[in-house]
C-alpha atoms as one frame of an Amber mdcrd trajectory, in Angstrom:
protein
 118.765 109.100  34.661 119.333 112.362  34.544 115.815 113.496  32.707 114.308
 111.743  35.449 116.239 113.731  37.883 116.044 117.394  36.152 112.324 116.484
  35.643 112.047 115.472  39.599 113.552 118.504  40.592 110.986 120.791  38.694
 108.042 119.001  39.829 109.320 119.460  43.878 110.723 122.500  43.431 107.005
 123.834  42.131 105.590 122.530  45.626 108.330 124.443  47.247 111.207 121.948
  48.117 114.566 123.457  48.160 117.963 122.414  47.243 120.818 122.600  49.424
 123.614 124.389  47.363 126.168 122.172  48.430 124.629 118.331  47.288 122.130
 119.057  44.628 120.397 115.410  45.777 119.183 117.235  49.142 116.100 119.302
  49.192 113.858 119.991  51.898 110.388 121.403  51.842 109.356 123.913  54.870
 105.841 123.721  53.930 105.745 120.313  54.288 108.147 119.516  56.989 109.984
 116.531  55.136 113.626 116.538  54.196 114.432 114.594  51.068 117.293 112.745
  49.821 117.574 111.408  46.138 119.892 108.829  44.477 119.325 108.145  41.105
 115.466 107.103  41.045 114.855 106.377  44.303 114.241 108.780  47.227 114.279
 109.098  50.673 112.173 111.112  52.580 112.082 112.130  56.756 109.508 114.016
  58.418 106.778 112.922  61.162 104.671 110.277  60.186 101.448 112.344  58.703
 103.775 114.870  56.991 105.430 111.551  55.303 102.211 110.044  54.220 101.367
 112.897  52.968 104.442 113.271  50.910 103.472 109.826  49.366 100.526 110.986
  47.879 102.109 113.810  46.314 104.901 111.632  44.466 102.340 108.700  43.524
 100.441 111.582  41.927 103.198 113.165  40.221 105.517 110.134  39.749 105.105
 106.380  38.307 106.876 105.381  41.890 106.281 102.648  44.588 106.334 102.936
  48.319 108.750 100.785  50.506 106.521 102.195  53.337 106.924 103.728  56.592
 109.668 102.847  58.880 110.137 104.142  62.096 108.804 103.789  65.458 105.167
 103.579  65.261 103.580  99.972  65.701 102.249 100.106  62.261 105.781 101.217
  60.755 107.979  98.817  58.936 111.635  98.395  61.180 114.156  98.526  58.283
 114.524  99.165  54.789 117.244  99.214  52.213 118.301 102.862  50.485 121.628
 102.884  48.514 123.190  99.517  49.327 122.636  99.971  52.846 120.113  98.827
  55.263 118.798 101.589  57.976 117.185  99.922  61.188 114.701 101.642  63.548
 114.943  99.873  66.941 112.751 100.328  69.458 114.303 102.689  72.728 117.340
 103.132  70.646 116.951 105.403  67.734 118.372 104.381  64.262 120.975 101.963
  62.920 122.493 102.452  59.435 125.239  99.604  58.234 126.299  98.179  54.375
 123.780  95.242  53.395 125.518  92.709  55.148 125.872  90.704  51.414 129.074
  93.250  50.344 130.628  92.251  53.917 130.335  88.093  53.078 131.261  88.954
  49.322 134.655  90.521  50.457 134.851  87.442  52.902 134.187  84.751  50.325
 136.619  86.278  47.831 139.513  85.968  50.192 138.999  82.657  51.201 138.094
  83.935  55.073 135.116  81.437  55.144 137.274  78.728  55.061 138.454  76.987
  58.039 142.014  76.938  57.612 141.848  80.840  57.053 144.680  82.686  58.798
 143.770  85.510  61.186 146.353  88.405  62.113 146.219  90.171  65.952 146.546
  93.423  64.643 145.697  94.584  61.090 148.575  96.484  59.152 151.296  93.991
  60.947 153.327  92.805  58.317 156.165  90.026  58.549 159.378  91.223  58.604
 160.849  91.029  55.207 164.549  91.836  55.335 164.804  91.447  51.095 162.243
  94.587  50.907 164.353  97.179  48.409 166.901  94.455  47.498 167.381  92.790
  44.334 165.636  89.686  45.945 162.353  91.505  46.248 161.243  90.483  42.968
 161.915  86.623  43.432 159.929  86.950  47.056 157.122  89.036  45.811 156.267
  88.055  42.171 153.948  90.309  40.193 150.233  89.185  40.762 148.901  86.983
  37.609 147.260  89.009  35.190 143.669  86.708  35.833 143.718  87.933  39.499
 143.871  91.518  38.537 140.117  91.537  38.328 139.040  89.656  41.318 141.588
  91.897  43.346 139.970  95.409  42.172 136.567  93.877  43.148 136.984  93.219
  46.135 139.187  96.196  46.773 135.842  98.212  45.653 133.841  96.401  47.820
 135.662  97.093  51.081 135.909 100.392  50.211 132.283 101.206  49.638 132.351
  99.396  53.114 134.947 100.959  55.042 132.878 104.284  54.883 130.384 102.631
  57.266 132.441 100.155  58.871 135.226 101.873  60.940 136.526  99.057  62.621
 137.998  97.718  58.797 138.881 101.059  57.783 142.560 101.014  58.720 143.032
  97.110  57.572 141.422  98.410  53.829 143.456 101.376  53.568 146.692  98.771
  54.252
């Protein structure tokens, strides 16, 4: 909420974090070496492992919070975690990997009937049949208005790919058609 939030940002700001002017969510504490992003109630925080643990201790003793733990390379870190609807991977000899929760991509999939096995697949996205009637008085009898009931599965899964589009670039084109 955004008393949460206001209150958040007086308690860090105290201990020296600052806010980047541009995305208010951003702040990043010199002192402490940790960079901080916040969404809603949860946060985000990257620095070297003792700077980070560190930073726990000040938000359990400043914040009713919880910990998802460390994540990162060390033996004893954690490999992934999930941080705004997205899961972020630490492999080992790689570096990071950051892609949608992989539930949004199967709920787009199920909604469309692409589990199925008689699902139809196209070579190239954006190719569309040729449809001589397009701007002709027979448009309307080819392409009949969608039925008001599917109106609301349509924008939900249009949402969906969107949110996933901005991580997934090889659907971005097919979503925008």
């Amino acid at each position: 909420s955004a008393r949460y939030q206001d209150h958040q940002s007086e308690i860090m700001e105290a201990d020296g974090f600052n806010t980047c002017g541009v995305e208010t969510t951003v702040r990043s504490s010199p002192q402490r070496n940790v960079d901080t992003v916040t969404h809603g109630d949860d946060t985000l925080a990257l620095g070297e492992r003792e700077n980070l643990k560190e930073f726990e201790r000040f938000m359990k003793q400043n914040f009713v919070c919880h910990s998802s733990g460390l994540v990162g390379p060390h033996p004893e870190d954690g490999k992934m975690l999930r941080f705004t609807k997205r899961e972020l991977r630490c492999v080992p000899d790689h570096g990071w990997e950051k892609e949608p929760d992989p539930k949004y991509g199967q709920k787009v999939v199920s909604k469309l009937g692409l589990d199925r096995e008689d699902a139809k697949t196209a070579l190239t996205p954006g190719v569309h049949e040729k449809r001589p009637y397009l701007g002709t008085e027979e448009e309307d009898e080819m392409d009949p208005e969608m039925p008001r009931e599917e109106h609301t599965d349509y924008r939900s899964v249009s949402g969906v790919a969107q949110f996933l589009s901005g991580d997934r670039l090889d659907i971005k084109f097919a979503v925008k058609e």
